[in-house]
LUMMARVO-819834 format. One record per residue (C-alpha): residue number from 1; z, x, y; residue in one letter. Coordinates in steps of 0.02 Angstrom, whole numbers, padded with zeros to 5 digits. Each point is the difference from the previous one (the first is absolute). Example, Ala and Ser with C-alpha at 12.3 -4.5 7.8 and 13.67 -1.06 7.14 Angstrom:
% residues 2
<rec><i>1</i><zz>00390</zz><xx>00615</xx><yy>-00225</yy><aa>a</aa></rec>
<rec><i>2</i><zz>-00033</zz><xx>00069</xx><yy>00172</yy><aa>s</aa></rec>
***
This chain:
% residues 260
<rec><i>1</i><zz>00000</zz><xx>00000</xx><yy>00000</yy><aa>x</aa></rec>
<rec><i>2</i><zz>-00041</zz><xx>00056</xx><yy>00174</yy><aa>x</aa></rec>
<rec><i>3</i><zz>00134</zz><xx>00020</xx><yy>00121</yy><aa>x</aa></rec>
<rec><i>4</i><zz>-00014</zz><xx>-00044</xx><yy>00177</yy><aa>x</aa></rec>
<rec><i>5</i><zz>00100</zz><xx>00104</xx><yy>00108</yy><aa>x</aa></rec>
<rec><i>6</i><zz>00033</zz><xx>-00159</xx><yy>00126</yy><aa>x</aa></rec>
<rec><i>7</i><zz>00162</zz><xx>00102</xx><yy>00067</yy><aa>x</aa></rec>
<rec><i>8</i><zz>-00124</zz><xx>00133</xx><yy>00084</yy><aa>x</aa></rec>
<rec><i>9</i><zz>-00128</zz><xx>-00137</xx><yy>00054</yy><aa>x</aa></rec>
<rec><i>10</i><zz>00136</zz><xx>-00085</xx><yy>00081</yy><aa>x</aa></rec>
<rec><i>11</i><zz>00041</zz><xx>00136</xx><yy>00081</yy><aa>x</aa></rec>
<rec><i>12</i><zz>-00153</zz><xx>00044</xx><yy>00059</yy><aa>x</aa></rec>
<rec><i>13</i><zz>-00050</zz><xx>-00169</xx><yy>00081</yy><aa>x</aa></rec>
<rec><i>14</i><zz>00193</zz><xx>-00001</xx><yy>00087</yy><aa>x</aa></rec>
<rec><i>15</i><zz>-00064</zz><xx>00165</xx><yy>00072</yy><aa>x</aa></rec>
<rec><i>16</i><zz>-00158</zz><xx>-00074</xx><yy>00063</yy><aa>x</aa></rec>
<rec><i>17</i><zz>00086</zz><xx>-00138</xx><yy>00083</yy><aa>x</aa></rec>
<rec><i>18</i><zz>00121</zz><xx>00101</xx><yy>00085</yy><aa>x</aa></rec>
<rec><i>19</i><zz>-00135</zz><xx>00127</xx><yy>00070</yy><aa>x</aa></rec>
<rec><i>20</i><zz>-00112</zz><xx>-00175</xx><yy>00042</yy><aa>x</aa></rec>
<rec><i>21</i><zz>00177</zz><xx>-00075</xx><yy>00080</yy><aa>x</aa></rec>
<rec><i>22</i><zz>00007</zz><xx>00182</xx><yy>00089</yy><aa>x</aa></rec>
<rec><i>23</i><zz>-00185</zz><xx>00014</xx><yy>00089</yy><aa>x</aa></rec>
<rec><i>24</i><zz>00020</zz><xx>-00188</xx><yy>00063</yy><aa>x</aa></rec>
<rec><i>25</i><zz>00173</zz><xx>00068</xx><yy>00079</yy><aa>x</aa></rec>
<rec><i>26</i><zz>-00072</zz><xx>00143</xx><yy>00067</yy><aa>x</aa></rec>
<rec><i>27</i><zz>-00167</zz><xx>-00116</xx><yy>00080</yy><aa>x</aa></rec>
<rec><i>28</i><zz>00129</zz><xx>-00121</xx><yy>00086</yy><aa>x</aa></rec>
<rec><i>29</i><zz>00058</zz><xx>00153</xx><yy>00080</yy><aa>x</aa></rec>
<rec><i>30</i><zz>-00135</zz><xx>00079</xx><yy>00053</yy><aa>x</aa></rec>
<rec><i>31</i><zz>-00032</zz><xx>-00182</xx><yy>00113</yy><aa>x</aa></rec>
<rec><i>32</i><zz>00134</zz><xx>00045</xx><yy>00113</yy><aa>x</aa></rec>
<rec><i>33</i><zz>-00027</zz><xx>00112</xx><yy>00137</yy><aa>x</aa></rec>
<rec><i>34</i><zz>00096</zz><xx>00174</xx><yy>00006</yy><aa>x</aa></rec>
<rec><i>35</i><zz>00140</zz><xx>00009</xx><yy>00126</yy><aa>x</aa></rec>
<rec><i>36</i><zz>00123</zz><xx>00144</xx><yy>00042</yy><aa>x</aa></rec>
<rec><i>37</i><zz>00196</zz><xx>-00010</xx><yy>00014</yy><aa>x</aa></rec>
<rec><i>38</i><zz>-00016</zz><xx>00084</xx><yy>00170</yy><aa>x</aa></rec>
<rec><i>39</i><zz>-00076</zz><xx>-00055</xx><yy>00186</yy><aa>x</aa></rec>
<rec><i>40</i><zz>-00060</zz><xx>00146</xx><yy>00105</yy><aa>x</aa></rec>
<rec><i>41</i><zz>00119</zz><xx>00085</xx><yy>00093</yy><aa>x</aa></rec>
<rec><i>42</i><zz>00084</zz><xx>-00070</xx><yy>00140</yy><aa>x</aa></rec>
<rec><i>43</i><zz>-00078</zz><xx>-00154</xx><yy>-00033</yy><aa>x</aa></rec>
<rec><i>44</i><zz>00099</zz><xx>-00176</xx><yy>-00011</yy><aa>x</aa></rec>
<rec><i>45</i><zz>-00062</zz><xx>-00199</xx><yy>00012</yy><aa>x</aa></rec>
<rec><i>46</i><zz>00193</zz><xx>-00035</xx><yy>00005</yy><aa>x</aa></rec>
<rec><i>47</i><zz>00045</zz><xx>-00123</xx><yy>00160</yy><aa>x</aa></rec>
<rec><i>48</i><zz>00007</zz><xx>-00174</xx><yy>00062</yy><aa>x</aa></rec>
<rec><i>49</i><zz>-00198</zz><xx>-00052</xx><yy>00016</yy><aa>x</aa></rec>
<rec><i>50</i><zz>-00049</zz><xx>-00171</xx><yy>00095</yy><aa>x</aa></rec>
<rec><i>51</i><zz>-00171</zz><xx>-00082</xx><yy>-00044</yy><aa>x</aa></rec>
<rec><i>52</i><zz>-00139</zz><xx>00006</xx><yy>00125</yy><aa>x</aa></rec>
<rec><i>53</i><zz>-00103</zz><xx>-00155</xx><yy>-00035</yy><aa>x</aa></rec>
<rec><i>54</i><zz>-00151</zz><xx>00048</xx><yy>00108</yy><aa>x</aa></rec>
<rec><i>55</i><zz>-00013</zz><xx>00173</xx><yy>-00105</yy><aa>x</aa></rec>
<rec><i>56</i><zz>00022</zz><xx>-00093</xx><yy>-00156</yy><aa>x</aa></rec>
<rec><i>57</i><zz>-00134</zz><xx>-00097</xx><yy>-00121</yy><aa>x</aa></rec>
<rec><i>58</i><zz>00009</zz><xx>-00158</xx><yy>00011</yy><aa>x</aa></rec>
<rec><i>59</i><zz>00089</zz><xx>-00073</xx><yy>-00165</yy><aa>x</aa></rec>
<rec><i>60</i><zz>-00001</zz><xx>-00186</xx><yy>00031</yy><aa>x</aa></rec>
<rec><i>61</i><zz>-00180</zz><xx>00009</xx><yy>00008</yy><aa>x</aa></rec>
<rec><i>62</i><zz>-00028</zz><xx>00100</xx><yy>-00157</yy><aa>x</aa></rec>
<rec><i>63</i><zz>00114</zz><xx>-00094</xx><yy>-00108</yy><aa>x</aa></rec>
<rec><i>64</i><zz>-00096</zz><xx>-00139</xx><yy>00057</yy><aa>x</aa></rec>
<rec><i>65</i><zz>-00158</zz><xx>00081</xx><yy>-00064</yy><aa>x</aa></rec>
<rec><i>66</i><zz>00069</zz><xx>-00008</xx><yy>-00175</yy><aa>x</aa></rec>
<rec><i>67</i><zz>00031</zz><xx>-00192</xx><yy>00005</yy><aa>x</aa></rec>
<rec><i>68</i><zz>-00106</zz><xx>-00096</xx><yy>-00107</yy><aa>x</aa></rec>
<rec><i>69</i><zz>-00119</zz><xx>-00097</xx><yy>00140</yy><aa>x</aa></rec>
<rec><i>70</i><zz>00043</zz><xx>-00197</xx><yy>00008</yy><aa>x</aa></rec>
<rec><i>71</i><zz>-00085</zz><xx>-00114</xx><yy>-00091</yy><aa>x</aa></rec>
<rec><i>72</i><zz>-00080</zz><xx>-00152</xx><yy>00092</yy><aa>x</aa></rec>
<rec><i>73</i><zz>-00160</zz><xx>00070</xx><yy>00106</yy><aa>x</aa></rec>
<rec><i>74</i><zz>-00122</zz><xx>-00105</xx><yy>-00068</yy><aa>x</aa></rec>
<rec><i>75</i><zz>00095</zz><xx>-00152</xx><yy>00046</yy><aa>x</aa></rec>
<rec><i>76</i><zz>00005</zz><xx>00048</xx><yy>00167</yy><aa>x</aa></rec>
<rec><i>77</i><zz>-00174</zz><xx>00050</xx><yy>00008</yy><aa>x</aa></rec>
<rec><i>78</i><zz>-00059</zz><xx>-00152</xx><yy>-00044</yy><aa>x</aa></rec>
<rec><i>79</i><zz>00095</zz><xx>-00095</xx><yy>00124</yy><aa>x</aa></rec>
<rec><i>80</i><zz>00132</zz><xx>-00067</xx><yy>-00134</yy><aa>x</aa></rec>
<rec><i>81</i><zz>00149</zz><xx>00045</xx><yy>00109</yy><aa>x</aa></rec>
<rec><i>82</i><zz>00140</zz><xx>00117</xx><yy>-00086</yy><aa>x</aa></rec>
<rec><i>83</i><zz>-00033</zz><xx>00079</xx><yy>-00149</yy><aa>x</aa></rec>
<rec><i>84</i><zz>00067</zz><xx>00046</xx><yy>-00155</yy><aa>x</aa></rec>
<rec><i>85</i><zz>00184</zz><xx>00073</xx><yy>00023</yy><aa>x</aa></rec>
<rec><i>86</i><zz>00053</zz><xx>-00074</xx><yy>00137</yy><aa>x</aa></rec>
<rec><i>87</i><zz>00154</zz><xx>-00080</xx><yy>-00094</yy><aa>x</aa></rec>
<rec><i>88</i><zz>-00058</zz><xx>-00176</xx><yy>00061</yy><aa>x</aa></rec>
<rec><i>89</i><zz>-00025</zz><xx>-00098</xx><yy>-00143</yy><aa>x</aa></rec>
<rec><i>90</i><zz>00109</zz><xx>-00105</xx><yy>-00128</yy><aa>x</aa></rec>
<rec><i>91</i><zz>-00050</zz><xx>00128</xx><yy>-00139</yy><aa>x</aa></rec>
<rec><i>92</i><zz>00010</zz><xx>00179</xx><yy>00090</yy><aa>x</aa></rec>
<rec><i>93</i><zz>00103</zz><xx>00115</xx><yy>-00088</yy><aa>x</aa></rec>
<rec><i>94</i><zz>00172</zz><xx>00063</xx><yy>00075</yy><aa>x</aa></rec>
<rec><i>95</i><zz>00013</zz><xx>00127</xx><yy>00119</yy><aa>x</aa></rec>
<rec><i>96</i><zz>00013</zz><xx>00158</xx><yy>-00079</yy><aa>x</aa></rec>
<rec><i>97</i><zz>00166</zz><xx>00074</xx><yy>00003</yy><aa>x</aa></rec>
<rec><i>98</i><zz>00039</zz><xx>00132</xx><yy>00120</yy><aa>x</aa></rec>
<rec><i>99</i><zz>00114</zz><xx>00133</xx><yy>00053</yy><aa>x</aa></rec>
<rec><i>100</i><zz>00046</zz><xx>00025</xx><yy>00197</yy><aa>x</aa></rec>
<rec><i>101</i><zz>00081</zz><xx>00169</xx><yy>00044</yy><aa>x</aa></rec>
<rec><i>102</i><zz>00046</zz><xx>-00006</xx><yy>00184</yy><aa>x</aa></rec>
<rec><i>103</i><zz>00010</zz><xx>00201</xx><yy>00000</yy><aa>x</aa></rec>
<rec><i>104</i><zz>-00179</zz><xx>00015</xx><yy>00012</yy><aa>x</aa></rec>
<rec><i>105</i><zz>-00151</zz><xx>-00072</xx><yy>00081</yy><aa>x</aa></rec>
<rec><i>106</i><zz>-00106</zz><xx>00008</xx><yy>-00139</yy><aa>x</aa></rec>
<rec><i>107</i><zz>-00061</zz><xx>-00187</xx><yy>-00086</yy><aa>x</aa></rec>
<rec><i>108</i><zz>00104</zz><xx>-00101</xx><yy>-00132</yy><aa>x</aa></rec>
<rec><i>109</i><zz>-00017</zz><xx>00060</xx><yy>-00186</yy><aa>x</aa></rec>
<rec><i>110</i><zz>-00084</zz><xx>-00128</xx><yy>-00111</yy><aa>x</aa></rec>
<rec><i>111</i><zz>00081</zz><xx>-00010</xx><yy>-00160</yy><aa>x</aa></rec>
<rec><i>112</i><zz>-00126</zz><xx>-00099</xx><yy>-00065</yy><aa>x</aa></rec>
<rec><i>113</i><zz>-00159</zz><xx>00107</xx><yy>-00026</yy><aa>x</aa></rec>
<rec><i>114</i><zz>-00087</zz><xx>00053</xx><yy>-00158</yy><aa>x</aa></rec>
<rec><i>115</i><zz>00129</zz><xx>00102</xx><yy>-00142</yy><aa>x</aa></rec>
<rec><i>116</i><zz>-00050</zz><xx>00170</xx><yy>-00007</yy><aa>x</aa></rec>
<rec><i>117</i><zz>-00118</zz><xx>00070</xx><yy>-00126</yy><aa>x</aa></rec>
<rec><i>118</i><zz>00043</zz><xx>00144</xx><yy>-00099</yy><aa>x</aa></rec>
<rec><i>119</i><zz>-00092</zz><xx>00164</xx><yy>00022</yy><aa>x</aa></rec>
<rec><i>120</i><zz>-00119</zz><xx>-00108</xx><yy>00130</yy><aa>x</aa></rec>
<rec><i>121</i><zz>-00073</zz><xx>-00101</xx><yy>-00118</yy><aa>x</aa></rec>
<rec><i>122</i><zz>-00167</zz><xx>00046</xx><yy>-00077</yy><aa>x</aa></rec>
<rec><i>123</i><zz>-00159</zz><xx>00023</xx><yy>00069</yy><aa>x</aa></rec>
<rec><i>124</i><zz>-00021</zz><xx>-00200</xx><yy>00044</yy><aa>x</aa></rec>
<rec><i>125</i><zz>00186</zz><xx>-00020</xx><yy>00039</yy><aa>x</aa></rec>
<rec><i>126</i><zz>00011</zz><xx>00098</xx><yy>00128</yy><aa>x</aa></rec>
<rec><i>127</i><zz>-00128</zz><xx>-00076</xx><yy>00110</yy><aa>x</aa></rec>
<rec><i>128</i><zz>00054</zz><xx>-00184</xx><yy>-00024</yy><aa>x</aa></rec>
<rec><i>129</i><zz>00201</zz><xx>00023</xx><yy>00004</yy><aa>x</aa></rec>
<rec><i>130</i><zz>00108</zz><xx>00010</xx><yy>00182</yy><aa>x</aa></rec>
<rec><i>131</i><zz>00158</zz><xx>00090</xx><yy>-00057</yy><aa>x</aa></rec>
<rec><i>132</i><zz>00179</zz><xx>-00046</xx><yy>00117</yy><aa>x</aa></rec>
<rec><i>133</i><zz>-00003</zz><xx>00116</xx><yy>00153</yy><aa>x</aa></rec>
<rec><i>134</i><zz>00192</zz><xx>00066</xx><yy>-00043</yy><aa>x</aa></rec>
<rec><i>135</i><zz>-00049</zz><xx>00188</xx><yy>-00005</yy><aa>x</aa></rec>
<rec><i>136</i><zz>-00087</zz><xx>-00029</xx><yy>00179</yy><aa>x</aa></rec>
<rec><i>137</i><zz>00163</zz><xx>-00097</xx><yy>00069</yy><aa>x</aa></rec>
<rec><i>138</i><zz>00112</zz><xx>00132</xx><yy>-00080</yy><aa>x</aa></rec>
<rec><i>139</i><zz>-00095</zz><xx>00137</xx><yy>00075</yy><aa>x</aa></rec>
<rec><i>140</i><zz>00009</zz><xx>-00069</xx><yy>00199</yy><aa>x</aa></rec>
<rec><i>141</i><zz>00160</zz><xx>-00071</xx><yy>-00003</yy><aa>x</aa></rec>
<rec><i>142</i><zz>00129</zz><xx>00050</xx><yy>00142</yy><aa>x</aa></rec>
<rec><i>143</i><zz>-00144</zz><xx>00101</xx><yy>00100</yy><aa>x</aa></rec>
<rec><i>144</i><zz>00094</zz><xx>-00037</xx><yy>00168</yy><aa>x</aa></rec>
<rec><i>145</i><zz>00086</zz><xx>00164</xx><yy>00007</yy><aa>x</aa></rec>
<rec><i>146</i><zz>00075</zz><xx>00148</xx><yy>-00101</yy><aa>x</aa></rec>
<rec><i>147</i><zz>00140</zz><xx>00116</xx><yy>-00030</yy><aa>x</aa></rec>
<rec><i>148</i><zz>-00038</zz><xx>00157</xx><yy>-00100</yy><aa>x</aa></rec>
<rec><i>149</i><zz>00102</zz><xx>00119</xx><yy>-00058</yy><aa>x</aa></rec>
<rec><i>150</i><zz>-00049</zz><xx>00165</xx><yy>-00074</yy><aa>x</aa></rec>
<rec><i>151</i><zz>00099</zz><xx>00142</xx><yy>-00087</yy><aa>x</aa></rec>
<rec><i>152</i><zz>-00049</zz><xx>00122</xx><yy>-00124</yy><aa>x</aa></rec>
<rec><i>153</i><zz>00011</zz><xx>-00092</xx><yy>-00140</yy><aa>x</aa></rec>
<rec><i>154</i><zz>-00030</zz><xx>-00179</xx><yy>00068</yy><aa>x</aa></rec>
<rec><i>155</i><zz>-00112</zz><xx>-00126</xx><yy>00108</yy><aa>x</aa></rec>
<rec><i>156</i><zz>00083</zz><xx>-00147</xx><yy>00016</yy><aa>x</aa></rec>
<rec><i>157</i><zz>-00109</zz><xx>-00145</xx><yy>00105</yy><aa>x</aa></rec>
<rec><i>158</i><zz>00107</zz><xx>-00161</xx><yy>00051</yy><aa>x</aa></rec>
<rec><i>159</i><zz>-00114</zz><xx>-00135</xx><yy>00102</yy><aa>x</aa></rec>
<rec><i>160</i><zz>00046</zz><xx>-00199</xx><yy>00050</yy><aa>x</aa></rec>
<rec><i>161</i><zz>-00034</zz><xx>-00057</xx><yy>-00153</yy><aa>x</aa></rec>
<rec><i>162</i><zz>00027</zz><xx>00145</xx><yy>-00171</yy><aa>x</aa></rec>
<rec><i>163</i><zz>00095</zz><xx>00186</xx><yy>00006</yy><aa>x</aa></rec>
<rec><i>164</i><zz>-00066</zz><xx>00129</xx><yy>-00130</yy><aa>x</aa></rec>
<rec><i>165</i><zz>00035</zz><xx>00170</xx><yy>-00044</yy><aa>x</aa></rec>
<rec><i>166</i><zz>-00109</zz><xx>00143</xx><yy>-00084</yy><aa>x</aa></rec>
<rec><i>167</i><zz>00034</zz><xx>00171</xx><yy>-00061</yy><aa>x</aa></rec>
<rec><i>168</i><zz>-00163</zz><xx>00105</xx><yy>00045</yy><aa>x</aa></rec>
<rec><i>169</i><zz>-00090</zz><xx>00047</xx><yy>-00126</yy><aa>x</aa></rec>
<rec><i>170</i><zz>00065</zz><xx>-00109</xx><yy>-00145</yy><aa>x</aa></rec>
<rec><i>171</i><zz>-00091</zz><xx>-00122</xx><yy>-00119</yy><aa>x</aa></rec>
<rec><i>172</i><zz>00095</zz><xx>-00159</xx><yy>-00050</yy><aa>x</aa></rec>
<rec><i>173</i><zz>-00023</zz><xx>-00175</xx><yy>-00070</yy><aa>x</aa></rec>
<rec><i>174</i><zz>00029</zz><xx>-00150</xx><yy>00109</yy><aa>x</aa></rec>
<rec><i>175</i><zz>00000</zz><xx>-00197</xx><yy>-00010</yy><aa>x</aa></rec>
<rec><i>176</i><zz>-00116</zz><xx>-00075</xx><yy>00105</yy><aa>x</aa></rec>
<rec><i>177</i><zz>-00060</zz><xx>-00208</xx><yy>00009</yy><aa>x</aa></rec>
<rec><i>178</i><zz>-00101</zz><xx>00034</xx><yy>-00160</yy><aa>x</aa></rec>
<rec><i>179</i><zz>00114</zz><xx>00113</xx><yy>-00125</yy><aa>x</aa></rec>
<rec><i>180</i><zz>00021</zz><xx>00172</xx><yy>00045</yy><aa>x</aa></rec>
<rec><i>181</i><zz>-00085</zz><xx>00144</xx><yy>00063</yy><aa>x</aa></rec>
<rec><i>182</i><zz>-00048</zz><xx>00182</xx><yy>00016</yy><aa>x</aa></rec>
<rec><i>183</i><zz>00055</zz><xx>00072</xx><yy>00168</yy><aa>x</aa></rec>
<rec><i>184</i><zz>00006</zz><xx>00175</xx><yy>00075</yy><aa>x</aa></rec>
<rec><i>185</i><zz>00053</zz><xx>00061</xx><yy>00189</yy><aa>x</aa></rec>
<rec><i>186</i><zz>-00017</zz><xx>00169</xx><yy>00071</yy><aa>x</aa></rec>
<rec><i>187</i><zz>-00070</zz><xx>00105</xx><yy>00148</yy><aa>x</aa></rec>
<rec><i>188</i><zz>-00204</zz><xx>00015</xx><yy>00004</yy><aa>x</aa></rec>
<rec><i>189</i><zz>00008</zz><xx>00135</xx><yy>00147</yy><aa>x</aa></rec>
<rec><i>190</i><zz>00058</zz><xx>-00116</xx><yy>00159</yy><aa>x</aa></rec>
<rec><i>191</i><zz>-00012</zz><xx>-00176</xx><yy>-00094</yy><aa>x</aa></rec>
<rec><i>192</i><zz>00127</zz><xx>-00053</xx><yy>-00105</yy><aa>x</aa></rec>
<rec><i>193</i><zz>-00084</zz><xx>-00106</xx><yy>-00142</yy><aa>x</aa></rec>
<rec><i>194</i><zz>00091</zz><xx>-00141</xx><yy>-00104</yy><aa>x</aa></rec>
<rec><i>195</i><zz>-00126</zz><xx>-00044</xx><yy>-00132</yy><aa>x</aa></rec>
<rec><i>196</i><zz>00030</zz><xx>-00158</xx><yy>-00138</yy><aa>x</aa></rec>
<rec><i>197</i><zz>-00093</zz><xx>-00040</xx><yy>-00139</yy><aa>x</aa></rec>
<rec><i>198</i><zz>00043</zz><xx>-00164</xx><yy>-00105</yy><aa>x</aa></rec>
<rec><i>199</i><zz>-00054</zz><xx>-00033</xx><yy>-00169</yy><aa>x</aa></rec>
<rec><i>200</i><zz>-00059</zz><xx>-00170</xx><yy>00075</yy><aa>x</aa></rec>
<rec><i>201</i><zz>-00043</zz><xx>-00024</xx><yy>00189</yy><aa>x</aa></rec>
<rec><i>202</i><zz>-00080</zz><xx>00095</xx><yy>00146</yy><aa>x</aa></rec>
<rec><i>203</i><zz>00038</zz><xx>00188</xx><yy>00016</yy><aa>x</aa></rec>
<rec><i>204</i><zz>00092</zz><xx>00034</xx><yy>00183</yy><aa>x</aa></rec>
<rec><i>205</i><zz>00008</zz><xx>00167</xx><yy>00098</yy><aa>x</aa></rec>
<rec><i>206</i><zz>00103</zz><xx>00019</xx><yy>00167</yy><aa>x</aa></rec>
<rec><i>207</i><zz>-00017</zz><xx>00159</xx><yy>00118</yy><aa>x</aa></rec>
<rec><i>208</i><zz>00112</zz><xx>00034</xx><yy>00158</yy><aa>x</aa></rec>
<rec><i>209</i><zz>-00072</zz><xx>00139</xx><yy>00094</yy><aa>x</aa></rec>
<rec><i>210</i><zz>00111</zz><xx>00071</xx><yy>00159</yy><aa>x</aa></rec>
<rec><i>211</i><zz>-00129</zz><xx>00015</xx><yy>00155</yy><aa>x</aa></rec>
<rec><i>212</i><zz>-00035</zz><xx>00157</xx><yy>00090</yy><aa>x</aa></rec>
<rec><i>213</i><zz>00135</zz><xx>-00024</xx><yy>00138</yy><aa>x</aa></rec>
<rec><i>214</i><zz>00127</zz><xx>-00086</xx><yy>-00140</yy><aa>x</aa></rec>
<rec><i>215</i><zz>00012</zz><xx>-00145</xx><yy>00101</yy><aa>x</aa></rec>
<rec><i>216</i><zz>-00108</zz><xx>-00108</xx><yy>-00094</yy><aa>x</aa></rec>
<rec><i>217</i><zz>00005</zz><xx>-00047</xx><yy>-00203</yy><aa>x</aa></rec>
<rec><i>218</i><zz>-00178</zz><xx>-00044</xx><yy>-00097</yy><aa>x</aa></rec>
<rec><i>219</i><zz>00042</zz><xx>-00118</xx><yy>-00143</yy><aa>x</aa></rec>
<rec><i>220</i><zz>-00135</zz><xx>-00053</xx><yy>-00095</yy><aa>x</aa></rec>
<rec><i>221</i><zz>00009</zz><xx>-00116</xx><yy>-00160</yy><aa>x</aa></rec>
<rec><i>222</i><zz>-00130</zz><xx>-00034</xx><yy>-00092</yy><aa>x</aa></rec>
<rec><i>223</i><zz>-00007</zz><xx>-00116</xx><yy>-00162</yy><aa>x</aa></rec>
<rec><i>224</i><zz>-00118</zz><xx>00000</xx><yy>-00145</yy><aa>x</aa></rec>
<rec><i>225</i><zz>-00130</zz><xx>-00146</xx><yy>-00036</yy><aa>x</aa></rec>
<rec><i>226</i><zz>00046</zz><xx>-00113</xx><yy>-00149</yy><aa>x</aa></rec>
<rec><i>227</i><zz>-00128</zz><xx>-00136</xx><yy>-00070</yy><aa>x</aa></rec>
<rec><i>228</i><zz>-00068</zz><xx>-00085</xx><yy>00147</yy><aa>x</aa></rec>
<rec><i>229</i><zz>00117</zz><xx>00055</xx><yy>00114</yy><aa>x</aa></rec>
<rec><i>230</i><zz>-00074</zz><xx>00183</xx><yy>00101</yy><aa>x</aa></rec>
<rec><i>231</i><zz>00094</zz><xx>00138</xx><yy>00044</yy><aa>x</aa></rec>
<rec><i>232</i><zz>00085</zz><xx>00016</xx><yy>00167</yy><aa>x</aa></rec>
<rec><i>233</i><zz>00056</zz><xx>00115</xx><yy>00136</yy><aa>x</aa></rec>
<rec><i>234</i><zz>00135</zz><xx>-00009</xx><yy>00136</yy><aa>x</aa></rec>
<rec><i>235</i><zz>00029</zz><xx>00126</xx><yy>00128</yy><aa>x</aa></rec>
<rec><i>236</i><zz>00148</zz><xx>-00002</xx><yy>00090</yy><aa>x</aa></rec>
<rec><i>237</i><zz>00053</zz><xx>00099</xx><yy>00155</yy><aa>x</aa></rec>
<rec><i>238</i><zz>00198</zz><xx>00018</xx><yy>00033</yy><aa>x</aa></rec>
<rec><i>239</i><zz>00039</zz><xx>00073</xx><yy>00173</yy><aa>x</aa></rec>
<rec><i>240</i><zz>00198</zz><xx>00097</xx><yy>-00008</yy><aa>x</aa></rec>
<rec><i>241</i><zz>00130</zz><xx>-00112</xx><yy>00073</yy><aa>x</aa></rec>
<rec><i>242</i><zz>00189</zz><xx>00030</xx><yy>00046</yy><aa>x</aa></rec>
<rec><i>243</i><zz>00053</zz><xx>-00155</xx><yy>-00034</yy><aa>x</aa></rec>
<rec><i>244</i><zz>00121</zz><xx>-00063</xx><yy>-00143</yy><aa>x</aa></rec>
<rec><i>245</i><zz>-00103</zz><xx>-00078</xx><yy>-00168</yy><aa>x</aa></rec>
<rec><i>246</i><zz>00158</zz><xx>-00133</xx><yy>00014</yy><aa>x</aa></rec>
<rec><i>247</i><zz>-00086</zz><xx>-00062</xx><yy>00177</yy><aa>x</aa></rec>
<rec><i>248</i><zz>-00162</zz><xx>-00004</xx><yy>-00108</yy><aa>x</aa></rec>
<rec><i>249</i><zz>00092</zz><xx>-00115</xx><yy>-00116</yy><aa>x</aa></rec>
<rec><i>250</i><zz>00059</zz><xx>-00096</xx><yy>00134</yy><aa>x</aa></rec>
<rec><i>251</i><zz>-00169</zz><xx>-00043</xx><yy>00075</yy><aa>x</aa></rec>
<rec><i>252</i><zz>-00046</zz><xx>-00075</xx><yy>-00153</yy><aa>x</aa></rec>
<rec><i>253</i><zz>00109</zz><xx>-00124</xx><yy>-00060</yy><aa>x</aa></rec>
<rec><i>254</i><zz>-00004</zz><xx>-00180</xx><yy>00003</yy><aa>x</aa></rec>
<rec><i>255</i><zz>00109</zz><xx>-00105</xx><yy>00098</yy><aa>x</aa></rec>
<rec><i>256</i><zz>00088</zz><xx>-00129</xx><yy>-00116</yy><aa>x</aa></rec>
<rec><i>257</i><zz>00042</zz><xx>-00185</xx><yy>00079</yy><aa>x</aa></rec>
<rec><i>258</i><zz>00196</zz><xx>-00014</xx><yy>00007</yy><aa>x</aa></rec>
<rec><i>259</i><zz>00072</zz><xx>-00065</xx><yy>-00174</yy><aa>x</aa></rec>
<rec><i>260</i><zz>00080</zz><xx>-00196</xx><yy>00025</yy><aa>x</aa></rec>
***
């Protein structure tokens, strides 16, 4: 009788997994951009950083661009009066549930869009589905203003609405709306990069570049396309401010009606 040695061919197969498992690894790494622990010298984005709207993009409008275009033109073309959408009717659906944050002046968040496909869907998929806009949201949250703070070993970045911290130069894994992602930080000459990668959803990459005179910070944020919805970039232009981030705070919140 001929004996199989299945001991060594099971070996051998767990052995080509593991180098398989190995080069995917390595491939996923290779996406992210190379960063360095350390900023040039003398060089700091720390401070207290007030938007300038008239430098910045304008994110209201390119949110909007992403919004599906209402339904209805025909009927008004042809005279009809309103058209499709306009929540007028006995049998128009609900209005689609929303969140309101009053720290920021970009639009509502509709909960109600498409589920998000995984990997983008295949070749049809991704031209026919409109994943949720969450990764844009997340991304341009609390833009009013920011507080930096930089040491050796650490950026952290507090604004009206989320404070994170980084160690330069270090690779992690992070939750984001979708599951979790990639994410890596660091010092590309005068930018400092914060790159994330999800399994599922739009890649997003945010630089803040000190100006010549270091009284100015460049923050751009730019998020990856996903099934129908494109790719998008923000630039934002922060000018140095003395005042207190609490005063920010201040500005911004919404006066309550006395309790009875």
């Amino acid at each position: 009788m001929l004996n199989t040695p299945t001991h060594r061919v099971t070996t051998v197969l767990g052995c080509l997994m593991l180098a398989g498992l190995a080069a995917g690894l390595a491939v996923g790494c290779s996406n992210l951009p190379r960063v360095h622990e350390t900023p040039p010298p003398n060089y700091s984005i720390a401070g207290v950083w007030e938007l300038n709207p008239a430098l910045s993009s304008d994110e209201k409008k390119i949110l909007a661009s992403l919004q599906p275009k209402p339904r209805g033109g025909r009927g008004r073309a042809n005279g009809s009066g309103a058209g499709e959408g306009q929540g007028s009717g006995p049998g128009d659906k609900p209005a689609p549930e929303v969140i309101y944050d009053p720290t920021t002046d970009l639009p509502p968040i509709d909960l109600s869009g498409n589920e998000r496909v995984f990997g983008n869907g295949g070749a049809n998929e991704r031209d026919t589905y409109r994943p949720p806009l969450d990764f844009q949201i997340n991304a341009l949250l609390g833009g009013q203003w920011l507080k930096i703070r930089q040491t050796d070993t650490e950026v952290s970045i507090v604004n009206a609405a989320t404070s994170r911290s980084y160690t330069p130069g270090e690779r992690s894994v992070v939750s984001v709306p979708s599951g979790v992602a990639d994410q890596v930080s660091g010092w590309s000459g005068r930018d400092y990069d914060i790159y994330l990668k999800p399994q599922i959803g739009p890649s997003v990459r945010e630089t803040y570049t000190l100006s010549a005179d270091g009284q100015q910070l460049l923050v751009k944020i730019e998020v990856g396309s996903e099934g129908r919805n494109q790719s998008i970039k923000v630039t934002r232009t922060y000018d140095r401010s003395t005042k207190d981030p609490d005063s920010f705070r201040r500005t911004l919140e919404v006066t309550l009606p006395p309790a009875d």
